[in-house]
TITOR-208151 format. One record per residue (C-alpha): residue in one letter; x, z, y; residue number from 1. Coordinates in nm, 3 decimals. Example, Ala and Ser with C-alpha at 12.3 -4.5 7.8 and 13.67 -1.06 7.14 Angstrom:
2
REC   resn        c1        c3        c2   resi
REC      A     1.230     0.780    -0.450      1
REC      S     1.367     0.714    -0.106      2
REM end
This chain:
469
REC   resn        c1        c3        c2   resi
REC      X     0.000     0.000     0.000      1
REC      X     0.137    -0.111     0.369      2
REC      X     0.206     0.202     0.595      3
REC      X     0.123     0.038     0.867      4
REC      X    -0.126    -0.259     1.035      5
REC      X    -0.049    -0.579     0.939      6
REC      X    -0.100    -0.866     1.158      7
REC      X    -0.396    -1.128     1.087      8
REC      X    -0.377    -1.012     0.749      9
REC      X    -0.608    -1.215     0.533     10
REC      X    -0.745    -1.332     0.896     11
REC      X    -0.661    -1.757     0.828     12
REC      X    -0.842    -2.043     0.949     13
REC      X    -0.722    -2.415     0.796     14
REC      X    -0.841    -2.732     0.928     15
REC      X    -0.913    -2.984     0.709     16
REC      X    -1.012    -3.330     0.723     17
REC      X    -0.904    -3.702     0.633     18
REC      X    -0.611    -3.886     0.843     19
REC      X    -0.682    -3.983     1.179     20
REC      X    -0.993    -3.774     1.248     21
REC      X    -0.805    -3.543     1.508     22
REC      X    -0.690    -3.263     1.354     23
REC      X    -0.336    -3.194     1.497     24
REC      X    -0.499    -3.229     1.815     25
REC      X    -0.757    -2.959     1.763     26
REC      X    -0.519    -2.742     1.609     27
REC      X    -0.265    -2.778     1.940     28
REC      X    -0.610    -2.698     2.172     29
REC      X    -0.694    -2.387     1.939     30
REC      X    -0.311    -2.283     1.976     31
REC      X    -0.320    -2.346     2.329     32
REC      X     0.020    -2.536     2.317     33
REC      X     0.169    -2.869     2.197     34
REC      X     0.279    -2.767     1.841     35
REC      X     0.201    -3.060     1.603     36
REC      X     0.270    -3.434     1.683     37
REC      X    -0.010    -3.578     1.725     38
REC      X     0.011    -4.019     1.668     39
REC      X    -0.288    -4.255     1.570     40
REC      X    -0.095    -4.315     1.267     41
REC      X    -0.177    -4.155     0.927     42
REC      X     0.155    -3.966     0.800     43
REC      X     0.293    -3.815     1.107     44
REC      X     0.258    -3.518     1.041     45
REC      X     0.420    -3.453     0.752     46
REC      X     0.413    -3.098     0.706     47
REC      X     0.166    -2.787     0.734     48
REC      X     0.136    -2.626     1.109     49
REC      X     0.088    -2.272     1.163     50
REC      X     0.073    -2.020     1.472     51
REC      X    -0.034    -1.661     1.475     52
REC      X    -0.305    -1.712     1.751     53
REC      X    -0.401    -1.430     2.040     54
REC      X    -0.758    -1.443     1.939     55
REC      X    -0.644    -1.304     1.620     56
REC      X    -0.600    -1.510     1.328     57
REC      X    -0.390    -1.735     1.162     58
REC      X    -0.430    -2.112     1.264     59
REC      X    -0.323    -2.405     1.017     60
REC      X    -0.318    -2.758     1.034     61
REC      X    -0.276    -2.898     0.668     62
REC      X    -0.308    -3.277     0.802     63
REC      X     0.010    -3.431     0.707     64
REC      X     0.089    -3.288     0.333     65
REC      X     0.209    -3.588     0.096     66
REC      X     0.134    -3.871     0.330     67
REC      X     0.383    -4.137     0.401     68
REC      X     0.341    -4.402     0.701     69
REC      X     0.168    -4.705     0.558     70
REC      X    -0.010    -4.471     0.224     71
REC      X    -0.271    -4.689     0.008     72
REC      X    -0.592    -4.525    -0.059     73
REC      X    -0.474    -4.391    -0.380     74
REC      X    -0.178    -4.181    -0.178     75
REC      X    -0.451    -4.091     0.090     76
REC      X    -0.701    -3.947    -0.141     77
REC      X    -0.416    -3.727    -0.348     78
REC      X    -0.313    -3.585     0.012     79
REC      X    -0.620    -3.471     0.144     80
REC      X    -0.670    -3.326    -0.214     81
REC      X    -0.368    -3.125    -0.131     82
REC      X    -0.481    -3.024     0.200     83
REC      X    -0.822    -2.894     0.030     84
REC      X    -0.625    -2.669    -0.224     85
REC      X    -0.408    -2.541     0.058     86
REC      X    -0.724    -2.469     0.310     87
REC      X    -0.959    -2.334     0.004     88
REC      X    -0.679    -2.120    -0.165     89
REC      X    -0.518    -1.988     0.169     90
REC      X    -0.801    -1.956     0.432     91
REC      X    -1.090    -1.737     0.479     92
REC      X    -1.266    -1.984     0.742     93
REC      X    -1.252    -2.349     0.677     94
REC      X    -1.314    -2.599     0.995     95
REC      X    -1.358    -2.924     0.857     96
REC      X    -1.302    -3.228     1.100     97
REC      X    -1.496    -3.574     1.139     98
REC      X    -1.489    -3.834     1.372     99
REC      X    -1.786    -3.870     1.571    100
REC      X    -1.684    -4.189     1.723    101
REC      X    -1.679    -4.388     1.326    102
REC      X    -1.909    -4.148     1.190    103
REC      X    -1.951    -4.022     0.759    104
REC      X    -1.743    -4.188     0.553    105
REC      X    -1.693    -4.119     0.148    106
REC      X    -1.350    -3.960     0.170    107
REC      X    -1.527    -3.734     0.384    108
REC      X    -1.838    -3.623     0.149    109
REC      X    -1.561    -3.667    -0.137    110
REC      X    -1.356    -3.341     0.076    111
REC      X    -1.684    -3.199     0.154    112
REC      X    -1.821    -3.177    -0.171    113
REC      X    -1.470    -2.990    -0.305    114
REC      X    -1.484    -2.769     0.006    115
REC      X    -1.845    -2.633    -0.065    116
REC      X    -1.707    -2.508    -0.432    117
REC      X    -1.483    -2.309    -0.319    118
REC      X    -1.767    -2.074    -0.146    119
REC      X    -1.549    -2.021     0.180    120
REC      X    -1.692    -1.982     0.486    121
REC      X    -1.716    -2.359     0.659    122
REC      X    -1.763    -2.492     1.027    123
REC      X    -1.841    -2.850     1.048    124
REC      X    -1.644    -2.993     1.319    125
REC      X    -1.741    -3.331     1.490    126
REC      X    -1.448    -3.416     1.723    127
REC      X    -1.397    -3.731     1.897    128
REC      X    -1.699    -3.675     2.165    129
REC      X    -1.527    -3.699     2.464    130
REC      X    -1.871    -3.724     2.692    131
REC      X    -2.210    -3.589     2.685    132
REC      X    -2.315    -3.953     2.605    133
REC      X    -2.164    -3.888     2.273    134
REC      X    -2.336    -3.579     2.140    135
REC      X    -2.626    -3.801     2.036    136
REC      X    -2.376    -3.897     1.724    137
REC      X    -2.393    -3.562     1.608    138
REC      X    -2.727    -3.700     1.379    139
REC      X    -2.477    -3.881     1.204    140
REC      X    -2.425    -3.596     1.046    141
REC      X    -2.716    -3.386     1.022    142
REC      X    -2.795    -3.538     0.650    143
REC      X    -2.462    -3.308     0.540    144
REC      X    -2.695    -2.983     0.608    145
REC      X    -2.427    -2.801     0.820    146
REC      X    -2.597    -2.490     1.006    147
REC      X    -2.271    -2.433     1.146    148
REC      X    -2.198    -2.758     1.370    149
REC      X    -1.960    -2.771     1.672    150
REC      X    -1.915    -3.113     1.883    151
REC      X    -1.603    -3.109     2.039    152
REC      X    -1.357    -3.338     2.197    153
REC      X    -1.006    -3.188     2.088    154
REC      X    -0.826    -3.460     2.365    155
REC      X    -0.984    -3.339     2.622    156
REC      X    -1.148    -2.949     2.572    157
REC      X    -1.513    -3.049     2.590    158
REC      X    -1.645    -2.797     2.308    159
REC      X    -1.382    -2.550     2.289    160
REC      X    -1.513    -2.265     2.399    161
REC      X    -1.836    -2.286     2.166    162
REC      X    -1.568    -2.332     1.908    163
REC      X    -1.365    -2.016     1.950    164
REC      X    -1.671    -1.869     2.019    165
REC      X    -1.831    -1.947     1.633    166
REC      X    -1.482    -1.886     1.528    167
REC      X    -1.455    -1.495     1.665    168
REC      X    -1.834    -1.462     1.520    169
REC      X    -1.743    -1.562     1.208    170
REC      X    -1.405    -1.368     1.149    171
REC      X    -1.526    -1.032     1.349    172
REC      X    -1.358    -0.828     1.583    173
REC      X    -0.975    -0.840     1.583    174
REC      X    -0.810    -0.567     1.402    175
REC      X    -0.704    -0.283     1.577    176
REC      X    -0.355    -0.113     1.604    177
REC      X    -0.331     0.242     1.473    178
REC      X    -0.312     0.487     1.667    179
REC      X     0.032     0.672     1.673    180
REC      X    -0.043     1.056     1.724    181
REC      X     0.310     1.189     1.607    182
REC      X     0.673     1.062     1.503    183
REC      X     0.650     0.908     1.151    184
REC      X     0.863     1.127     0.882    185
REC      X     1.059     0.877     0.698    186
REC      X     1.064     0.954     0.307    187
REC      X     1.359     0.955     0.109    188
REC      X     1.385     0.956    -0.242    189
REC      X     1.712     1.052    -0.399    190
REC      X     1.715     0.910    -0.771    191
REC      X     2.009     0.900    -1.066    192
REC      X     2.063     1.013    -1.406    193
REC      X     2.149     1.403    -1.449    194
REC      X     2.449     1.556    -1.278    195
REC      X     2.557     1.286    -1.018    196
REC      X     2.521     1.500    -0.718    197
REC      X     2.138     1.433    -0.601    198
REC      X     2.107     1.821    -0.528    199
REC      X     2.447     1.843    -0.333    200
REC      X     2.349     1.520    -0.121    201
REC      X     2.014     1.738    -0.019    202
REC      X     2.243     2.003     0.074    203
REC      X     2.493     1.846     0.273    204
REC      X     2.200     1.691     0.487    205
REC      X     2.005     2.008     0.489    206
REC      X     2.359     2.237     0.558    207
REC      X     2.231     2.454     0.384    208
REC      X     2.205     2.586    -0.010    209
REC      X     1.784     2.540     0.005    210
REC      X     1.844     2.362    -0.296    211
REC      X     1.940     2.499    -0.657    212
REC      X     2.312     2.343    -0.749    213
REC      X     2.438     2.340    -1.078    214
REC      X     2.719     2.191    -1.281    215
REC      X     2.470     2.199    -1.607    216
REC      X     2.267     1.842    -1.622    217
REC      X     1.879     1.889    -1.575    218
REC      X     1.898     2.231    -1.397    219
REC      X     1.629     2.076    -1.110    220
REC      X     1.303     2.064    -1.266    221
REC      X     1.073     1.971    -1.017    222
REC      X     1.033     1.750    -0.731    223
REC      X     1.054     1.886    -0.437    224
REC      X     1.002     1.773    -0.073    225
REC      X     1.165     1.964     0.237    226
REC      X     1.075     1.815     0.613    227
REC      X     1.354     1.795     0.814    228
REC      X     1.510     1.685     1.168    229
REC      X     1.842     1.599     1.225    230
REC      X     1.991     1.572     1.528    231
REC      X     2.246     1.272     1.550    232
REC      X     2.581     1.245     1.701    233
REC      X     2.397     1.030     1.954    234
REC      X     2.168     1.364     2.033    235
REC      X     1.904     1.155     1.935    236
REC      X     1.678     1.383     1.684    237
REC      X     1.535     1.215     1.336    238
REC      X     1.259     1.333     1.127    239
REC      X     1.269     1.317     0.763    240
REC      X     1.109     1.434     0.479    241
REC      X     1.346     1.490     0.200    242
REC      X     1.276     1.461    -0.211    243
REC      X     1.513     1.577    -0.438    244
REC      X     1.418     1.430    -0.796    245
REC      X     1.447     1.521    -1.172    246
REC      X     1.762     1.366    -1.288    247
REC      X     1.635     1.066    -1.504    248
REC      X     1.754     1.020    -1.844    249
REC      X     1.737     0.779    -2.131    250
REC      X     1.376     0.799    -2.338    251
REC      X     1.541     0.851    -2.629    252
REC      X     1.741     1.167    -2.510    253
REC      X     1.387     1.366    -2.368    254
REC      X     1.380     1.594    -2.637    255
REC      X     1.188     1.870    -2.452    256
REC      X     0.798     1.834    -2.272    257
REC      X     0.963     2.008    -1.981    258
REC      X     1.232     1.710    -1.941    259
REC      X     0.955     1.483    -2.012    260
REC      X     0.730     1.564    -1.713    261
REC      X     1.000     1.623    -1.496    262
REC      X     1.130     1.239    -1.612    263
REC      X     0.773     1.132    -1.507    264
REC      X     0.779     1.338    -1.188    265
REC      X     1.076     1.104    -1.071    266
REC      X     0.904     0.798    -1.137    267
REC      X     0.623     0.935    -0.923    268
REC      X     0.845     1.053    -0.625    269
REC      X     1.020     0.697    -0.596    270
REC      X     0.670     0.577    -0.569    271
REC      X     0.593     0.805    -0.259    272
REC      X     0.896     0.734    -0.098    273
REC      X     0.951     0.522     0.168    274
REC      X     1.323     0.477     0.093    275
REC      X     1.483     0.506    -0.255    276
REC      X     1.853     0.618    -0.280    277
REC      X     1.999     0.564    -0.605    278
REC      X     2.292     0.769    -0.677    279
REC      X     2.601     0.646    -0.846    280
REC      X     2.891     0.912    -0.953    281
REC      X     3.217     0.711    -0.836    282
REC      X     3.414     0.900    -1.105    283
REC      X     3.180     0.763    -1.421    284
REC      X     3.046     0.457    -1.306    285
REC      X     2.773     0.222    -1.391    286
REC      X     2.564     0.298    -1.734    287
REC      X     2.326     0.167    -1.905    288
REC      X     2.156     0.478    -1.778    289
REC      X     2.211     0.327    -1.402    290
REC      X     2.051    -0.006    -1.488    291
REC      X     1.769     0.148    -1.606    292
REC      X     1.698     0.338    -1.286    293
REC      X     1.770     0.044    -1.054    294
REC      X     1.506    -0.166    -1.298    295
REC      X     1.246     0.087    -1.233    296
REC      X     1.341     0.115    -0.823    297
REC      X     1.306    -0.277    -0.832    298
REC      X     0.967    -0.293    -1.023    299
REC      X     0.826    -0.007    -0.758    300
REC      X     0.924    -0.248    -0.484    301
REC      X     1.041     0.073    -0.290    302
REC      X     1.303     0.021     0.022    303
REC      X     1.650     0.098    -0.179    304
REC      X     2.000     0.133    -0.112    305
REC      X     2.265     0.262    -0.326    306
REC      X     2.466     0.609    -0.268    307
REC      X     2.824     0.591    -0.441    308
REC      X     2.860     1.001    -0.415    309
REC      X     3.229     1.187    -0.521    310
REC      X     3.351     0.946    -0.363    311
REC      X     3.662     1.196    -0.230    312
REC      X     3.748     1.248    -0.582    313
REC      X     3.791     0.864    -0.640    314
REC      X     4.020     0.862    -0.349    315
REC      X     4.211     1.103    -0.452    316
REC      X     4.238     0.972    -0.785    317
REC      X     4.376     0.648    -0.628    318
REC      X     4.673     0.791    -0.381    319
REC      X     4.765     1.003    -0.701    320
REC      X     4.837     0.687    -0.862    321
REC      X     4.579     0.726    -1.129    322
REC      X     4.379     0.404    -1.036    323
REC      X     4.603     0.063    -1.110    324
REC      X     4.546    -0.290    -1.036    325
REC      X     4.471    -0.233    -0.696    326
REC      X     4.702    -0.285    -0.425    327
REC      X     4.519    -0.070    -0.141    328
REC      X     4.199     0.161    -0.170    329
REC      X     3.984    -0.094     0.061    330
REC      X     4.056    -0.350    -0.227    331
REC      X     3.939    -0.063    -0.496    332
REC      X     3.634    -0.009    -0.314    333
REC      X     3.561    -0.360    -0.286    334
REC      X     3.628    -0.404    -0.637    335
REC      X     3.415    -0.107    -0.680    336
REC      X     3.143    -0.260    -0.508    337
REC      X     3.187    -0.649    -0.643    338
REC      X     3.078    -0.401    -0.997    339
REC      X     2.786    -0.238    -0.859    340
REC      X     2.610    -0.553    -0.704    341
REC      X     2.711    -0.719    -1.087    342
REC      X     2.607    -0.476    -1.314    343
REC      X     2.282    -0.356    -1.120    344
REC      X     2.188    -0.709    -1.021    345
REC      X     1.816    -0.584    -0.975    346
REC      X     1.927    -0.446    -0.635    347
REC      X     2.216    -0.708    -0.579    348
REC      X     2.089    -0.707    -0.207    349
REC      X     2.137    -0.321    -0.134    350
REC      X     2.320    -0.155     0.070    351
REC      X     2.604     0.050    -0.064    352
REC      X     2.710     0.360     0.073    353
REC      X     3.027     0.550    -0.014    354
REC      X     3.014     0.939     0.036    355
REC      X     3.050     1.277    -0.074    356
REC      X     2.860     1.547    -0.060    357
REC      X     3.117     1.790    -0.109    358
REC      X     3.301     1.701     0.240    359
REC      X     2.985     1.526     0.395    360
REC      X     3.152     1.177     0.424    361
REC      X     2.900     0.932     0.565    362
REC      X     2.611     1.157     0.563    363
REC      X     2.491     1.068     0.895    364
REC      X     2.507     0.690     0.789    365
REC      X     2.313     0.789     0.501    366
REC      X     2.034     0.887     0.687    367
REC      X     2.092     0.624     0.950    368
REC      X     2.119     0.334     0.693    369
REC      X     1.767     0.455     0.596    370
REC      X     1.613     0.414     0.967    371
REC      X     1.752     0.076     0.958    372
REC      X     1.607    -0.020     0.658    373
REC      X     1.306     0.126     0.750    374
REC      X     1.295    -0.081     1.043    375
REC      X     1.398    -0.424     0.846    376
REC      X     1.066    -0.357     0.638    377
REC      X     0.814    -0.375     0.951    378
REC      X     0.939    -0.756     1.060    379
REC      X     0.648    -0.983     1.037    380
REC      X     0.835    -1.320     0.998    381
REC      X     0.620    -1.624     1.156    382
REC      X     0.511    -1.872     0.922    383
REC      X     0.696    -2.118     1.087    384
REC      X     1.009    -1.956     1.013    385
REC      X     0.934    -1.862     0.650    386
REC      X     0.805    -2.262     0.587    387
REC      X     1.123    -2.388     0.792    388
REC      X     1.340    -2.149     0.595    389
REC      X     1.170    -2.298     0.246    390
REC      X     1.224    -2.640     0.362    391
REC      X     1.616    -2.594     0.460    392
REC      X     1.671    -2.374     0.100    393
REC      X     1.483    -2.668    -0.125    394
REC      X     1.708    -2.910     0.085    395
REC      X     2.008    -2.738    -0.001    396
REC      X     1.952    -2.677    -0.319    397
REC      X     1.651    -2.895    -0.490    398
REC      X     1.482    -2.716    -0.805    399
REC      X     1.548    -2.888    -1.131    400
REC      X     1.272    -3.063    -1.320    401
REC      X     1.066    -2.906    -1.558    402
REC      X     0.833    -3.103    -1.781    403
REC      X     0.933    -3.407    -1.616    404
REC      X     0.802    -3.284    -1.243    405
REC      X     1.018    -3.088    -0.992    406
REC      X     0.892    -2.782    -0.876    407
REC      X     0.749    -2.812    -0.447    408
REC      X     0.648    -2.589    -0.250    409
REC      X     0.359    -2.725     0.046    410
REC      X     0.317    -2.406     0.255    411
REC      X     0.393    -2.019     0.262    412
REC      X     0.277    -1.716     0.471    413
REC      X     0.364    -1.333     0.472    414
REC      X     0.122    -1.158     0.322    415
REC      X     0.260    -0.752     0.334    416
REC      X     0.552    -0.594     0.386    417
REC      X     0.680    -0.227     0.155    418
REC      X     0.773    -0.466    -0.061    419
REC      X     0.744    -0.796     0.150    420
REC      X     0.473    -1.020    -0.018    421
REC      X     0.419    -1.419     0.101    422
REC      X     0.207    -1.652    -0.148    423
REC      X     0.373    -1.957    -0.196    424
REC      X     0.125    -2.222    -0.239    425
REC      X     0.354    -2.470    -0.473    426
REC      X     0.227    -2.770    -0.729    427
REC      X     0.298    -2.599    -1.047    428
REC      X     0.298    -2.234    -1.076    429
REC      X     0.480    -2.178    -1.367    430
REC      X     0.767    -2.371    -1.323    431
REC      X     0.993    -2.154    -1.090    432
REC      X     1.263    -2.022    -1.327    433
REC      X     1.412    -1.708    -1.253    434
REC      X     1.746    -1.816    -1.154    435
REC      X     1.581    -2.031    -0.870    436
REC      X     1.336    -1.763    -0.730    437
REC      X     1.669    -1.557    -0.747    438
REC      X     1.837    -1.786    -0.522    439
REC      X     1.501    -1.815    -0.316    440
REC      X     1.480    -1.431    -0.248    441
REC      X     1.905    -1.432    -0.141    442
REC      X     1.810    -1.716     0.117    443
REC      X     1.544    -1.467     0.309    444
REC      X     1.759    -1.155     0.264    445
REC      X     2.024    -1.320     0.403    446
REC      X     1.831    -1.507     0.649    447
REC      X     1.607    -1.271     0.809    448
REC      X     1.834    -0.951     0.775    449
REC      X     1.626    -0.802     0.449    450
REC      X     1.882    -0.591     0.292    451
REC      X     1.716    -0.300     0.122    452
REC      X     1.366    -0.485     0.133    453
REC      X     1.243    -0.626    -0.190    454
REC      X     1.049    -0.920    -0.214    455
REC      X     0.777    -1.077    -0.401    456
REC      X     0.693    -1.452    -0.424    457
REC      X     0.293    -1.492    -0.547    458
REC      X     0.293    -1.836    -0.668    459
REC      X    -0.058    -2.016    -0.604    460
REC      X    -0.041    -2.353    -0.803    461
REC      X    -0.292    -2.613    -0.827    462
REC      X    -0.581    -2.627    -1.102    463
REC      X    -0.489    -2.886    -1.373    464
REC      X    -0.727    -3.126    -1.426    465
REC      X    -0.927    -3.238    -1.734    466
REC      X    -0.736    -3.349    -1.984    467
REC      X    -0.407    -3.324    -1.769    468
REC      X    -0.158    -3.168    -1.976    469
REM end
């Protein structure tokens, strides 16, 4: 569940309708702004327009997907059947666009009819009437049984107004922003197998012994959550609240109910928390114990970073000579780290922090590295940006074939954030192999600054048709 308002969530309007019936036009009107090219030539546009409007929705233009300049009618009629799967699958309010001036055609009671099964909401659009002499052509129309009609001219504003107006009726009042009473306590999650130093870390940011410490694996129980304020070097206070976690351990190795429910009481606190740090004991290293817990922080789609803790003790192993193959202790540590992001590839985009909680090393960027990745995990990234992004990561790297047909993607949009959740409205759903929507989710992270912030891709494919294998 989001902690906070999201904008235009679920709040999208598409505009649909065959080539050359005005649609970029309308779309730049609604947005206020020139933002699609707009040419008398079917194929133009060439990709799907979007802008996060004022009034408080999304808008999109699907007018261009799959058509070339010069298309046959075959070409045509497979586009606008794109631009109907996009609009019916994406949108909650559908305006669909004719031309009042050459009045109904079949490819537009062909769109109509596939527009009407899809039970969304539907405003019959007839653009084109650029002067009151023209609004008699609206009977053209009257035999589709629209209550919903608006006759606009998109060139030059006549009908805009009533437009937005049907529009705002339709969707209902803009959301509202919450109301901030007090400062948000960021939650933090310390998780790791028995005996890494979770309890210390508590203590070092707490200065205090609040927390039971003990050298003997599983001696804390219980979760349990502490709020807390702590005053930076800047002077600038920040409020916490603090969860120190049963160590987690290896199914096999609960041998007791006590260790059970206090295994299950850790899976539960990472899913309260806001921020997940998973703690790593420099001394022993990555387990098979490790990737377990960084599987289960990646399936809760928690904010995570990654604590290496004792870390003193590694450095003093290494100027006692103890550590080889390393020429310096930066070069260790970057070995170290070249491990981590290998072995726990589920959080290959974290952030890795070296500390100890013994001498309070890197405490304070502890805490700060979890503001910041708090505050990575509230961007909402225009759909522009996410499509253009998409676009510039297929062209760089194209997805193989599958089946005989290459995987394409015709439009995305951010859905949530905590994790960060965009449906991807593709051709074929099931043919995005891992290793690609790998490489898909390192573009963004690496794009937009998401380090920390997991992501999901929900893949909305088209329906096969009968008999199409």
């Amino acid at each position: 569940m989001d902690h906070f308002h999201f904008m235009n969530a679920g709040r999208i309007v598409a505009i649909v309708g065959r080539p050359n019936v005005g649609k970029s036009r309308l779309f730049n009107r609604l947005a206020r702004k020139r933002l699609a090219i707009v040419h008398d030539q079917p194929g133009v546009t060439r990709d799907v327009n979007s802008t996060d409007l004022e009034d408080g929705y999304t808008l999109l233009d699907t007018g261009g997907i799959g058509l070339v300049a010069g298309a046959n009618e075959r070409a045509i009629y497979e586009a606008v059947e794109e631009q109907v799967f996009i609009s019916v699958e994406a949108a909650q309010l559908i305006l669909f666009v004719v031309d009042g001036q050459e009045g109904l055609v079949s490819l537009d009671e062909i769109v109509l009819e596939r527009l009407r099964k899809s039970g969304k909401e539907i405003i019959l659009v007839v653009n084109k009437l650029d002067n009151s002499s023209d609004d008699d052509k609206l009977v053209l129309f009257r035999k589709l049984g629209f209550k919903r009609t608006v006759g606009v001219s998109a060139e030059h504003g006549r009908g805009e107004d009533d437009l937005r107006e049907l529009i705002a009726k339709i969707l209902g009042p803009k959301p509202e922003e919450p109301v901030v009473t007090e400062p948000r306590r960021i939650k933090i999650c310390f998780a790791g197998r028995p005996n890494v130093g979770k309890s210390s870390l508590c203590n070092a940011l707490l200065k205090s012994d609040r927390l039971v410490v003990s050298e003997v694996p599983g001696t804390t129980r219980d979760s349990i959550e502490l709020d807390f304020d702590y005053t930076a070097k800047s002077g600038e206070v920040w409020p916490f609240r603090l969860v120190d976690t049963a160590g987690l351990r290896r199914i096999t190795r609960v041998r007791q109910p006590v260790e059970y429910f206090s295994m299950k009481r850790t899976e539960e606190s990472i899913d309260a928390a806001d921020v997940v740090f998973m703690v790593i004991d420099a001394q022993e290293g990555i387990t098979k114990q490790e990737q377990a817990i960084a599987g289960k922080i990646a399936e809760s789609g928690k904010l995570h970073a990654i604590i290496v803790n004792k870390w003193d003790i590694a450095q003093t192993a290494f100027d006692s000579g103890k550590i080889e193959h390393h020429a310096t202790l930066a070069e260790y540590r970057a070995a170290f780290e070249d491990a981590i992001r290998r072995e726990l590839f589920f959080l290959a985009d974290s952030p890795i922090i070296f500390a100890s909680a013994l001498n309070g090393y890197s405490i304070e960027r502890l805490l700060n590295e979890s503001r910041e990745v708090d505050a990575r995990a509230e961007q909402h990234l225009s759909t522009g940006r996410v499509n253009a992004l998409f676009e510039k990561l297929v062209q760089r790297r194209e997805p193989r074939f599958i089946k005989g047909k290459r995987f394409r993607i015709y439009y995305a949009t951010q859905t949530g954030r905590r994790p960060f959740r965009f449906k991807v409205f593709c051709n074929q759903s099931g043919h995005l192999d891992e290793t690609y929507r790998r490489y898909l989710e390192r573009g963004f992270v690496e794009t937009f600054g998401l380090q920390g912030c997991p992501l999901r891709f929900e893949l909305i494919g088209k329906k096969k048709k009968a008999g199409e294998k």
